[in-house]
C-alpha positions in Angstrom: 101.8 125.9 106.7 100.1 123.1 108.9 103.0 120.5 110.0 101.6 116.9 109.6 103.1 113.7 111.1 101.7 110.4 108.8 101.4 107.7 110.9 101.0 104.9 108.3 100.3 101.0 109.5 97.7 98.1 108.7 96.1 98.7 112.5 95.0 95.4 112.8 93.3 96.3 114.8 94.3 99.0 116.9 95.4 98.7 120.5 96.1 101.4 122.8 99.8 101.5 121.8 98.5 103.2 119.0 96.8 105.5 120.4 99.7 106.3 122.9 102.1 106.7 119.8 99.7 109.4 118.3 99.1 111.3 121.7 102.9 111.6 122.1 103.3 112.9 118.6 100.9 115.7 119.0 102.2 116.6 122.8 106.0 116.3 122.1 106.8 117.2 119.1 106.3 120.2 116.5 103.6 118.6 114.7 100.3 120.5 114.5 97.8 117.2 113.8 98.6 113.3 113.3 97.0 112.0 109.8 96.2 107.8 111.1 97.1 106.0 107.8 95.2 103.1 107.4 96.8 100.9 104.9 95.0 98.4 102.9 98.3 96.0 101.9 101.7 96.8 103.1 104.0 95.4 100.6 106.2 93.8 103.6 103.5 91.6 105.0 101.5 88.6 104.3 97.9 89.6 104.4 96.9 86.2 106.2 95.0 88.0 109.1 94.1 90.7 107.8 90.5 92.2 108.1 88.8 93.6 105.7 89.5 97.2 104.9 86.2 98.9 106.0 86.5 97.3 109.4 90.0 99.1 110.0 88.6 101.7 108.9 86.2 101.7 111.3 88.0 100.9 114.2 90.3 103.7 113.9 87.3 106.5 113.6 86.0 105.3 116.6 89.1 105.8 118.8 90.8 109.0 117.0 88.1 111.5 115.1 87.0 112.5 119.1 90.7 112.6 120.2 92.3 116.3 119.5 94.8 116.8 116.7 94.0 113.4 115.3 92.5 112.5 112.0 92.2 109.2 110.2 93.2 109.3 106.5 92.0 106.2 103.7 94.0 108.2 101.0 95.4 105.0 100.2 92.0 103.0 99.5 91.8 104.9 96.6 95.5 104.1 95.5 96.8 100.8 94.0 97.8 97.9 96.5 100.2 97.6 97.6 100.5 100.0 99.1 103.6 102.2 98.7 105.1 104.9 100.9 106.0 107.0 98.0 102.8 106.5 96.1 100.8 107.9 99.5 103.2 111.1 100.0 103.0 111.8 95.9 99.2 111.9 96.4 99.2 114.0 99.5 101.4 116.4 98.6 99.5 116.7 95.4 96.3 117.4 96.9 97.8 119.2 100.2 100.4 121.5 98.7 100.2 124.1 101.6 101.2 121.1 104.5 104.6 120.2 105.5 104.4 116.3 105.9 106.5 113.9 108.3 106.3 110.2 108.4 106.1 108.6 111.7 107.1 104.7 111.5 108.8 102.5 114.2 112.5 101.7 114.7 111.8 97.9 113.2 110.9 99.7 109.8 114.2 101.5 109.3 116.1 98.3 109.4 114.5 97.6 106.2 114.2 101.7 104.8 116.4 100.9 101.6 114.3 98.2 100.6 111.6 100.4 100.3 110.3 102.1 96.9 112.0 105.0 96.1 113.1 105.3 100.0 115.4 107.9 98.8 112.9 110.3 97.2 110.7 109.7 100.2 113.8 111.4 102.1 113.9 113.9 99.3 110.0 114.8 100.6 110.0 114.7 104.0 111.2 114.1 107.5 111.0 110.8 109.1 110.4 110.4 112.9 111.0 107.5 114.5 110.3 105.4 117.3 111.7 103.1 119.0 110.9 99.2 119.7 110.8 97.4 122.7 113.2 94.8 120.4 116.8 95.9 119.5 116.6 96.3 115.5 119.7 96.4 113.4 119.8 99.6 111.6 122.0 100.8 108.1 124.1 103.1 109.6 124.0 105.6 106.6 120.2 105.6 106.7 120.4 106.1 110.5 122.7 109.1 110.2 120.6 110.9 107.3 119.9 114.4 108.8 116.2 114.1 107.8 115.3 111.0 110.0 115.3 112.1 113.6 114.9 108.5 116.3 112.8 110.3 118.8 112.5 108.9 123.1 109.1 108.0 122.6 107.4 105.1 124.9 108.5 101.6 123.6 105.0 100.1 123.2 105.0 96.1 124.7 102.0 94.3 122.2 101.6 94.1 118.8 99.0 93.8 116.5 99.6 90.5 115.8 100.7 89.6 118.9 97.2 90.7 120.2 95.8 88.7 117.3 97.8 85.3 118.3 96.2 86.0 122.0 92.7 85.7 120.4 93.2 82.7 119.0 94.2 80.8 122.3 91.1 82.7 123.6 92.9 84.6 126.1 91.9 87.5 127.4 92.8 91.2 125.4 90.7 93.4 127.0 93.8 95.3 128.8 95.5 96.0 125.4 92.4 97.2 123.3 90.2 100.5 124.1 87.0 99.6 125.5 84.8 100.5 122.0 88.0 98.3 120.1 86.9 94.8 122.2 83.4 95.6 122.0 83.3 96.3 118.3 85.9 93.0 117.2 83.7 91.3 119.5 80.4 92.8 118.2 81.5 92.0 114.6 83.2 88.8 115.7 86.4 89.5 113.9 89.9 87.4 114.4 88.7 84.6 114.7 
């Protein structure tokens, strides 16, 4: 049985704390491969800035399909947006019986875990790893003391996404955050703009 971590997000677009989030998950923990989710809507945010799907797509097979261990996943572009957590693992575990799945989200998430759809069936499913933000996030103490979430020491990533996105805007320079074929490809395709 093939252990799976599910690292689920918009990746909008990807930067390189991404792809330091994946790495660790593959070299320090039990997982045998990271599954890159890309989400077309998360239910939680506004889709203002979002690109289109195809692009994310994109994006993320050119930075993890060469890296070991590390394998994008559009299983929810064929689901109905939003997007749900519990939706995604009901399809996966349908057509992956034989895998062992774990969902990999960020500390800032689990503040908000019971508002989720059916959050307590996706505990039912599968573990939850977690990692942690750079900013303190208040956390339910009963969801933080379930004994299938697990808050790992992983590296506290300084950009976001959006922040990243806001930096574009004011035209200043991202290069330092993105991987090289990221910038060339948002600027090739002259996305956030």
């Amino acid at each position: 049985m093939k252990k799976i971590g599910l690292y689920p997000g918009t990746f909008n677009p990807i930067h390189n704390g991404h792809v330091t989030l994946a790495n660790y998950f593959i070299n320090n923990t039990e997982l045998d491969e990271v599954w890159v989710v890309i989400t077309p809507q998360n239910p939680f945010k506004k889709n203002n800035d979002l690109v289109e799907d195809n692009y994310r797509l994109e994006m993320a097979n050119k930075i993890f399909n060469h890296l070991k261990n590390i394998k994008v996943c559009d299983i929810e572009f064929q689901l109905e947006k939003p997007n749900y957590t519990i939706d995604t693992l009901n399809r996966l575990l349908k057509d992956f019986p034989n895998n062992q799945f774990t969902l990999i989200i960020g500390q800032d998430n689990l503040t908000n875990f019971h508002q989720w759809k059916d959050y307590t069936r996706i505990l039912d499913l599968v573990n939850v790893f977690v990692y942690p933000r750079i900013k303190k996030h208040d956390v339910n103490q009963e969801i933080a003391n379930n004994n299938k979430i697990k808050i790992l020491d992983a590296p506290k990533i300084i950009i976001s996404s959006e922040e990243i996105r806001n930096e574009m805007k004011e035209g200043n320079d991202i290069q330092s955050y993105l991987p090289k074929e990221i910038h060339q490809y948002i600027i090739e395709k002259k996305l956030y703009k």
